[in-house]
Biotite code that builds the C-alpha atoms (Angstrom):
import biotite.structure as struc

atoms = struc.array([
    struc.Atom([-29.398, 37.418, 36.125], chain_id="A", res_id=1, res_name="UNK", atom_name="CA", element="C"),
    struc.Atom([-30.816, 38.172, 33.123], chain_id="A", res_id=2, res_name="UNK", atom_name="CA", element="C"),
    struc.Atom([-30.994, 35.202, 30.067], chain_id="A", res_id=3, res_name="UNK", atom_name="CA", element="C"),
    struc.Atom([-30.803, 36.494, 26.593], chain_id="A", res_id=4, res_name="UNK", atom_name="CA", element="C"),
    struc.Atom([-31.896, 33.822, 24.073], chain_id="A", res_id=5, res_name="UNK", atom_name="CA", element="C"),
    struc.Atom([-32.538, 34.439, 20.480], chain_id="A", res_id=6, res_name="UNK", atom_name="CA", element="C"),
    struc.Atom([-33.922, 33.491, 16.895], chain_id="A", res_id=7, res_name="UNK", atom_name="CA", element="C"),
    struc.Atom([-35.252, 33.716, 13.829], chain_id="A", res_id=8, res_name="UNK", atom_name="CA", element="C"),
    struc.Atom([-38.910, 33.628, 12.808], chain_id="A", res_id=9, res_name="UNK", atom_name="CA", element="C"),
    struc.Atom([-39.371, 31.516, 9.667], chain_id="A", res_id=10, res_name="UNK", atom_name="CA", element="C"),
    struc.Atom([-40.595, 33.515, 6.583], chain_id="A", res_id=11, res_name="UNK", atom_name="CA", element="C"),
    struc.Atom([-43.770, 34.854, 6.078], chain_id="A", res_id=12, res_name="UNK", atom_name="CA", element="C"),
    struc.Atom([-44.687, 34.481, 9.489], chain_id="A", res_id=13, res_name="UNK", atom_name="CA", element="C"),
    struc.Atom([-43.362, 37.093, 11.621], chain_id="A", res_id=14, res_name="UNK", atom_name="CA", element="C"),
    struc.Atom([-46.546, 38.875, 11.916], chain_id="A", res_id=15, res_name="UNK", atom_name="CA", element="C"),
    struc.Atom([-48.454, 35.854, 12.900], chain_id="A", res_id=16, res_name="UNK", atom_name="CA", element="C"),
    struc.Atom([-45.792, 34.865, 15.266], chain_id="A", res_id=17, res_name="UNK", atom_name="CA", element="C"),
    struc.Atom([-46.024, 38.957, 16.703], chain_id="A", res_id=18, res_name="UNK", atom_name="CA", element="C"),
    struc.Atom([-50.123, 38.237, 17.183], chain_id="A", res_id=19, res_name="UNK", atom_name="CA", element="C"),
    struc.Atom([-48.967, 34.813, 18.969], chain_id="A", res_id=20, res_name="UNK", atom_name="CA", element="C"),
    struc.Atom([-46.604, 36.798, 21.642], chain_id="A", res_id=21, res_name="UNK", atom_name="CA", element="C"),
    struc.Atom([-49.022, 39.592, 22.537], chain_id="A", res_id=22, res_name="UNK", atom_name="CA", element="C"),
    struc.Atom([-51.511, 37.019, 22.886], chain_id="A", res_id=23, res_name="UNK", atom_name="CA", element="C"),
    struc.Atom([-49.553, 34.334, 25.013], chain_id="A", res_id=24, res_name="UNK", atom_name="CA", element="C"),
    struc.Atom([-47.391, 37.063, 27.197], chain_id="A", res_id=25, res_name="UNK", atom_name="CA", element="C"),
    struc.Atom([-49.432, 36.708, 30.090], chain_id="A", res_id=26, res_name="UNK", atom_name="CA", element="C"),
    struc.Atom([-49.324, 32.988, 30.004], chain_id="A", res_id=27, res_name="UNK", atom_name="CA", element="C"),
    struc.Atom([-45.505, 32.834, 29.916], chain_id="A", res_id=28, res_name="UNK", atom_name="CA", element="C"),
    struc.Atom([-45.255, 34.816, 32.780], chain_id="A", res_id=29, res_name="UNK", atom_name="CA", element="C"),
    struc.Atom([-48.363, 32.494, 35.218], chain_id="A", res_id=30, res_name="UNK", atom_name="CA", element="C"),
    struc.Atom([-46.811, 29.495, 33.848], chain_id="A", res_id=31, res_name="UNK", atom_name="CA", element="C"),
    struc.Atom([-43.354, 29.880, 34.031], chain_id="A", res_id=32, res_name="UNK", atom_name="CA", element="C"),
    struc.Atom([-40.820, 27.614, 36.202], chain_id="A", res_id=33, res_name="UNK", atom_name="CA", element="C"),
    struc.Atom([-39.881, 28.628, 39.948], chain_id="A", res_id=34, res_name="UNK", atom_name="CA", element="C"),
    struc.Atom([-37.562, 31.277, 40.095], chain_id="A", res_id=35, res_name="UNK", atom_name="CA", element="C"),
    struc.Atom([-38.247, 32.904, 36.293], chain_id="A", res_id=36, res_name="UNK", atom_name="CA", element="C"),
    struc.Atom([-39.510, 36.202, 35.274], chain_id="A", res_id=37, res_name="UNK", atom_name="CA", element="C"),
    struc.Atom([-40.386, 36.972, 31.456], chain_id="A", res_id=38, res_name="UNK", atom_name="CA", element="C"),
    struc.Atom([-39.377, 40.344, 30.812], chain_id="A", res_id=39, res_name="UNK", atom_name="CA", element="C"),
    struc.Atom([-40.657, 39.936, 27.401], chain_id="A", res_id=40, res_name="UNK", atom_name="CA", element="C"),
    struc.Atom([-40.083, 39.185, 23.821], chain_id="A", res_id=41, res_name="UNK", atom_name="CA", element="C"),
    struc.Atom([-38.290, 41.526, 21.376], chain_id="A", res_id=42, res_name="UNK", atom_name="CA", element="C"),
    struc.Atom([-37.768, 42.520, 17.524], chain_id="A", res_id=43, res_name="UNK", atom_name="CA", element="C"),
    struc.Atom([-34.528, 43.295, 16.479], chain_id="A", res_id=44, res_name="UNK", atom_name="CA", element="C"),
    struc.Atom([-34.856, 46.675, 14.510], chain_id="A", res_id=45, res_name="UNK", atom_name="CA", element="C"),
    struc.Atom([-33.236, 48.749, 12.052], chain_id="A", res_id=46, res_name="UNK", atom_name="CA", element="C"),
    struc.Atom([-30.578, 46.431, 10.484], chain_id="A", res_id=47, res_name="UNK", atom_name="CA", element="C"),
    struc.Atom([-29.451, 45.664, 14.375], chain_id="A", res_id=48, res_name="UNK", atom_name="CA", element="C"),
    struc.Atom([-28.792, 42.497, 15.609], chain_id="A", res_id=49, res_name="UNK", atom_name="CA", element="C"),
    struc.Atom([-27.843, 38.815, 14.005], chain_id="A", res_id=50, res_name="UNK", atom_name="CA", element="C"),
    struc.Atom([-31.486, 37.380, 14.590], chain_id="A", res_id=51, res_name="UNK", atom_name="CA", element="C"),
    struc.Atom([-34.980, 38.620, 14.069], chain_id="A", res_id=52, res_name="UNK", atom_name="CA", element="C"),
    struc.Atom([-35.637, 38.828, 18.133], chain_id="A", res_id=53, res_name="UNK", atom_name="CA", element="C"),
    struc.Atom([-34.976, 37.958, 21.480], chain_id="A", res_id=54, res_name="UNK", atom_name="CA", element="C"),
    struc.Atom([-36.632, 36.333, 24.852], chain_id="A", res_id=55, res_name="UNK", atom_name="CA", element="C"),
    struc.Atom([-35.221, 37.782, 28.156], chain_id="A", res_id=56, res_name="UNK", atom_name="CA", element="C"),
    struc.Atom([-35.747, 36.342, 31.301], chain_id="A", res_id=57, res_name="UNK", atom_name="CA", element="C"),
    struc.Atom([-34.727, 36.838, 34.526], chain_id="A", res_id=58, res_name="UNK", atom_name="CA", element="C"),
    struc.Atom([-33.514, 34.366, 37.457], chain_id="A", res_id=59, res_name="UNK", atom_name="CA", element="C"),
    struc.Atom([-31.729, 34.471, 40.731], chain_id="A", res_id=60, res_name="UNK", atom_name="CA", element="C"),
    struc.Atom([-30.089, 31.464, 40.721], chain_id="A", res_id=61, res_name="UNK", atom_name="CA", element="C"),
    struc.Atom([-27.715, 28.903, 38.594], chain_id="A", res_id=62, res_name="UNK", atom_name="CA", element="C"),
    struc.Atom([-30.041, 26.282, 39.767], chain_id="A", res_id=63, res_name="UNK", atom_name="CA", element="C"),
    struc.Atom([-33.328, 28.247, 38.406], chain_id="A", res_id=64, res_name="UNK", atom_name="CA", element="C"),
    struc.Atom([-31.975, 26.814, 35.181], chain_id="A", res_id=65, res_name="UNK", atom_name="CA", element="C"),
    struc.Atom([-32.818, 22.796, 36.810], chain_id="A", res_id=66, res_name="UNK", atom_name="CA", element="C"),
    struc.Atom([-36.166, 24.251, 37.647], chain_id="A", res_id=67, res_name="UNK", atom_name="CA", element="C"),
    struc.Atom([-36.679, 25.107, 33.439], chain_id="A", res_id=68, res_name="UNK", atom_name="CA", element="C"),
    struc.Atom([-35.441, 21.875, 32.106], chain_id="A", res_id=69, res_name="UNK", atom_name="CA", element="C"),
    struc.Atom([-37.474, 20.159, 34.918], chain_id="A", res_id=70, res_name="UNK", atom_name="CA", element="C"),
    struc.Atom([-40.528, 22.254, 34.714], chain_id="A", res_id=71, res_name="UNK", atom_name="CA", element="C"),
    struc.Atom([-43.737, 20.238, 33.056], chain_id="A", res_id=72, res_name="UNK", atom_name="CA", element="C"),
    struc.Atom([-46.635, 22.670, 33.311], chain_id="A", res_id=73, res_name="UNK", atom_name="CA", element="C"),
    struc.Atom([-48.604, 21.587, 30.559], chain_id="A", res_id=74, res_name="UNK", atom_name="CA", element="C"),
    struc.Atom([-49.781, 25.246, 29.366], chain_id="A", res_id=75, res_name="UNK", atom_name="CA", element="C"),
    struc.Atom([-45.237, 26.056, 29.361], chain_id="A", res_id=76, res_name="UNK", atom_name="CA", element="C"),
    struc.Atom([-44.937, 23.133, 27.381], chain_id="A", res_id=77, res_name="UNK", atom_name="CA", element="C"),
    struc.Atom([-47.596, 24.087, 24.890], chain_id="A", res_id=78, res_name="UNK", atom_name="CA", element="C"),
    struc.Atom([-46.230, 27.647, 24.524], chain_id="A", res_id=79, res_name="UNK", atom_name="CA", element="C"),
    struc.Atom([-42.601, 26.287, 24.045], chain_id="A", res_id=80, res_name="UNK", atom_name="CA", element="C"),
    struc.Atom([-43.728, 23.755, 20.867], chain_id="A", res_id=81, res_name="UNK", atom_name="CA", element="C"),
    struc.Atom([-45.758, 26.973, 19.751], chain_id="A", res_id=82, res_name="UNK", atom_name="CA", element="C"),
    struc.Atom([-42.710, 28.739, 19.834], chain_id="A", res_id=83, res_name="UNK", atom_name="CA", element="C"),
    struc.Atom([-40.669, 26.083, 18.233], chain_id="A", res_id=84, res_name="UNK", atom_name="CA", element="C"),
    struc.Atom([-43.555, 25.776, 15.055], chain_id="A", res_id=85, res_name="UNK", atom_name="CA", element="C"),
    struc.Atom([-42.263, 29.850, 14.671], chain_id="A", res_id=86, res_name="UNK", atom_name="CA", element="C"),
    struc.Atom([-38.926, 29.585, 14.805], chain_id="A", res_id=87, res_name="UNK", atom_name="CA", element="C"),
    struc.Atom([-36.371, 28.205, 12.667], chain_id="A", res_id=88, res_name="UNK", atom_name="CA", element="C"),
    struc.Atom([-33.966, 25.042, 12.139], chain_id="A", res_id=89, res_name="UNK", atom_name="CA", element="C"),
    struc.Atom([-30.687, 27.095, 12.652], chain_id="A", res_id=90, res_name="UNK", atom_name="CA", element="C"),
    struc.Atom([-29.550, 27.395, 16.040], chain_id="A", res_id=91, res_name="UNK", atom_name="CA", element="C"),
    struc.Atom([-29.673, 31.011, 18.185], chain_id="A", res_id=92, res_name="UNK", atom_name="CA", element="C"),
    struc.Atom([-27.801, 32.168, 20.322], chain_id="A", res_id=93, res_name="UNK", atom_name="CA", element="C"),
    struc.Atom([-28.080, 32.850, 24.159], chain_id="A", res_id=94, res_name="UNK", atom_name="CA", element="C"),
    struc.Atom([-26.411, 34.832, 26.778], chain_id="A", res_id=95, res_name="UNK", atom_name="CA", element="C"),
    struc.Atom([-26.550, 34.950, 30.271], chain_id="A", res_id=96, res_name="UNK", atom_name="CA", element="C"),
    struc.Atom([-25.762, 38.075, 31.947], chain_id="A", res_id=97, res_name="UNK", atom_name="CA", element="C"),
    struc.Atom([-25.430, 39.065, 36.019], chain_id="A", res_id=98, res_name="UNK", atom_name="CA", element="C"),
    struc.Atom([-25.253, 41.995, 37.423], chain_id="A", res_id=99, res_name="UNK", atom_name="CA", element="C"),
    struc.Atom([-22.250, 43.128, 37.818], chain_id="A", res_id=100, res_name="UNK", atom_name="CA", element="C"),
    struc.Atom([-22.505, 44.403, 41.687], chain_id="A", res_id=101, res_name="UNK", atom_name="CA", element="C"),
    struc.Atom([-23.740, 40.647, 42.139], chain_id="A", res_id=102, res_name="UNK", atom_name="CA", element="C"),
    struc.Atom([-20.435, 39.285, 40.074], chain_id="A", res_id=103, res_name="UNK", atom_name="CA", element="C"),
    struc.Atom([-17.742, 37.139, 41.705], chain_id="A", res_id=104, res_name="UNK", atom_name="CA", element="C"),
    struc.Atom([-14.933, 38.784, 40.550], chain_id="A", res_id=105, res_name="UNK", atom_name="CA", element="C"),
    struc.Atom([-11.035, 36.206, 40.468], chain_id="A", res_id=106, res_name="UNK", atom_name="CA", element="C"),
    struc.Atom([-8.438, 37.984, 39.145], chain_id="A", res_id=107, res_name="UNK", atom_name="CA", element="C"),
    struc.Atom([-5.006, 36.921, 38.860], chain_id="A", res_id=108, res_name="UNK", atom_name="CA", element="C"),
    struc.Atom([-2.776, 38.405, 41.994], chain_id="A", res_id=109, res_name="UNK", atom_name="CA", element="C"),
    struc.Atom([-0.778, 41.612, 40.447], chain_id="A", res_id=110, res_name="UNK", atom_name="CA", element="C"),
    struc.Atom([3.076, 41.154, 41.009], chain_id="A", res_id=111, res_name="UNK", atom_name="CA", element="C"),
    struc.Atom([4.752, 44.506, 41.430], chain_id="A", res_id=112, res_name="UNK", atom_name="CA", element="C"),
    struc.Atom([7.844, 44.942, 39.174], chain_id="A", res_id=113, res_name="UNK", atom_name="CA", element="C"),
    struc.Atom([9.917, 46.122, 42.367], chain_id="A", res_id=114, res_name="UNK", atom_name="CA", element="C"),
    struc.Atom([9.496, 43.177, 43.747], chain_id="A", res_id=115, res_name="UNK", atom_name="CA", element="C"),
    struc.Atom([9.755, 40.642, 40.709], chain_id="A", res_id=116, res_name="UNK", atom_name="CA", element="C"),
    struc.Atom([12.954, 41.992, 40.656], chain_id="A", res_id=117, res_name="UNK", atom_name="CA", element="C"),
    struc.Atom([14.051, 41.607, 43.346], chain_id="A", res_id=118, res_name="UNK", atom_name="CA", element="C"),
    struc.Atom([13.340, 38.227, 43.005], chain_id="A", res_id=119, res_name="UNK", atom_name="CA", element="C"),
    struc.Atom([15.179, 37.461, 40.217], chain_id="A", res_id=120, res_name="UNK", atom_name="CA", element="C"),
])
């Protein structure tokens, strides 16, 4: 699955904040919780996009997201108030997305109009 989460960089620092990523990707990586890749951080560019940029991640699992919240790695808890001290006060917005080949797919059972006819 791949989790989408973005925000906004507060003024005047989105070139100290681009220094901070390139610096610290290797760190979120080593230090991330069980079960989570970073796939990196990205700019929004060319007028695209609600928010300056974007995290993505990757997991497996629903329950890789109790591994984040209970994850306590002192170096991932640094990088997220670093993070935080960037970005600002209004809220982002995330998305999680799976595959779709992996998707469990419930659709509503098509009645054929023959046969709802018939019924009638």
């Amino acid at each position: 699955m791949l989790y989408i989460s973005n925000f906004n960089v507060k003024e005047g620092r989105l070139k100290e904040f681009q220094t901070w990523t390139k610096k610290n990707e290797d760190l979120m990586q080593k230090h991330a919780p069980a079960g989570w890749m970073y796939r990196g951080t990205y700019a929004y560019v060319l007028g695209f996009g609600r928010y300056m940029g974007a995290t993505l991640w990757e997991c497996k699992k629903y329950s890789d997201f109790d591994n984040w919240r209970e994850h306590r790695d002192e170096t991932w808890l640094r990088l997220g108030q670093d993070f935080g001290d960037f970005a600002t006060n209004e809220p982002g917005e995330s998305v999680l997305l799976r595959e779709i080949g992996e998707t469990k797919i419930i659709e509503k059972p098509v009645i054929e109009e023959a046969k709802s006819r018939r019924s009638r």
